[in-house]
FITORBA-679491 format. One line per 3 residues: number of its first residue (from 1); for each residue x, z, y of C-alpha. Coordinates in steps of 0.1 Angstrom, whole numbers. Example, Ala and Ser with C-alpha at 12.3 -4.5 7.8 and 13.67 -1.06 7.14 Angstrom:
<gupas>
1	123:78:-45 | 137:71:-11
</gupas>
This chain:
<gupas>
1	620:1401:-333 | 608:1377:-306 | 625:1351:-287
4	664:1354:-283 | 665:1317:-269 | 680:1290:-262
7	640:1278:-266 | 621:1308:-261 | 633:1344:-248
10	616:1378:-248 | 625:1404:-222 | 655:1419:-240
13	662:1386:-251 | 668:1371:-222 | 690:1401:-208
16	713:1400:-235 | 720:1363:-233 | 726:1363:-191
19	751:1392:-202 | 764:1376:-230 | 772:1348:-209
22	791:1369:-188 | 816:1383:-216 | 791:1414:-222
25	774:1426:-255 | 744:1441:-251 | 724:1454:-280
28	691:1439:-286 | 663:1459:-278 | 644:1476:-250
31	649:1506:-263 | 687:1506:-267 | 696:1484:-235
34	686:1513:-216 | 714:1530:-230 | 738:1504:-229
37	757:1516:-192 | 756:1533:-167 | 716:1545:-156
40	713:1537:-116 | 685:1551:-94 | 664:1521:-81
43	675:1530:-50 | 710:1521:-54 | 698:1489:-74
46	726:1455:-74 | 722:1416:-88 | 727:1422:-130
49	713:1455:-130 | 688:1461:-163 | 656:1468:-145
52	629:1484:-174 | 593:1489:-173 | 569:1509:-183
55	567:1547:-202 | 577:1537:-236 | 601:1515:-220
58	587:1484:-232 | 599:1457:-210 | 632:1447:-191
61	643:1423:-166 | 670:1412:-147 | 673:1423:-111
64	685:1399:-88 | 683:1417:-55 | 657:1416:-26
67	633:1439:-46 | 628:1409:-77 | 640:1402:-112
70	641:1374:-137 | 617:1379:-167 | 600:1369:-197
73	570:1382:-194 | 563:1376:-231 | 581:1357:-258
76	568:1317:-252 | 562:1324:-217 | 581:1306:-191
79	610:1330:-176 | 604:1340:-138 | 611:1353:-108
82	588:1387:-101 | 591:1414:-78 | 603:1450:-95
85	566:1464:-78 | 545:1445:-105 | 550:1469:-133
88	555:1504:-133 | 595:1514:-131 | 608:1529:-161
91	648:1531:-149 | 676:1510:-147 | 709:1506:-162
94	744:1486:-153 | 756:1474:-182 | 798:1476:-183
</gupas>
């Protein structure tokens, strides 16, 4: 697996700790945080909302509202801000 911090995160990584800070478990992967919630058309996007990327659904972020999310772009890289328009949008999910 790649980075599940506190030193280094990976996309899904990163998710499941913000959530798990917030009393949530969220399953570890991509591929299965997509299916952890509620799916929510990116038109009806709010803060928290699992934002993922990409046709095999290979990347997730954190969507903080105004169009952006928190990432890691890849495990070792710093997290950042990015907007939602720099990869191509897979779905999204609110995780309850």
């Amino acid at each position: 697996m790649g980075g599940d911090g506190p030193g280094s995160y990976d996309c899904s990584g990163l998710t499941q700790a913000a959530w798990r800070s917030a009393g949530v478990s969220l399953p570890r992967t991509t591929y299965t945080q997509i299916n952890a919630g509620t799916r929510v058309p990116r038109s009806g996007l709010a803060p928290g909302d699992l934002v993922f990327f990409y046709s095999g659904v290979s990347h997730v972020g954190l969507y903080i509202g105004g169009g952006k999310m928190i990432h890691a772009p890849r495990p070792g890289a710093p997290v950042r801000v990015a907007p939602i328009d720099e990869m191509p949008f897979a779905g999204a999910t609110r995780p309850a």
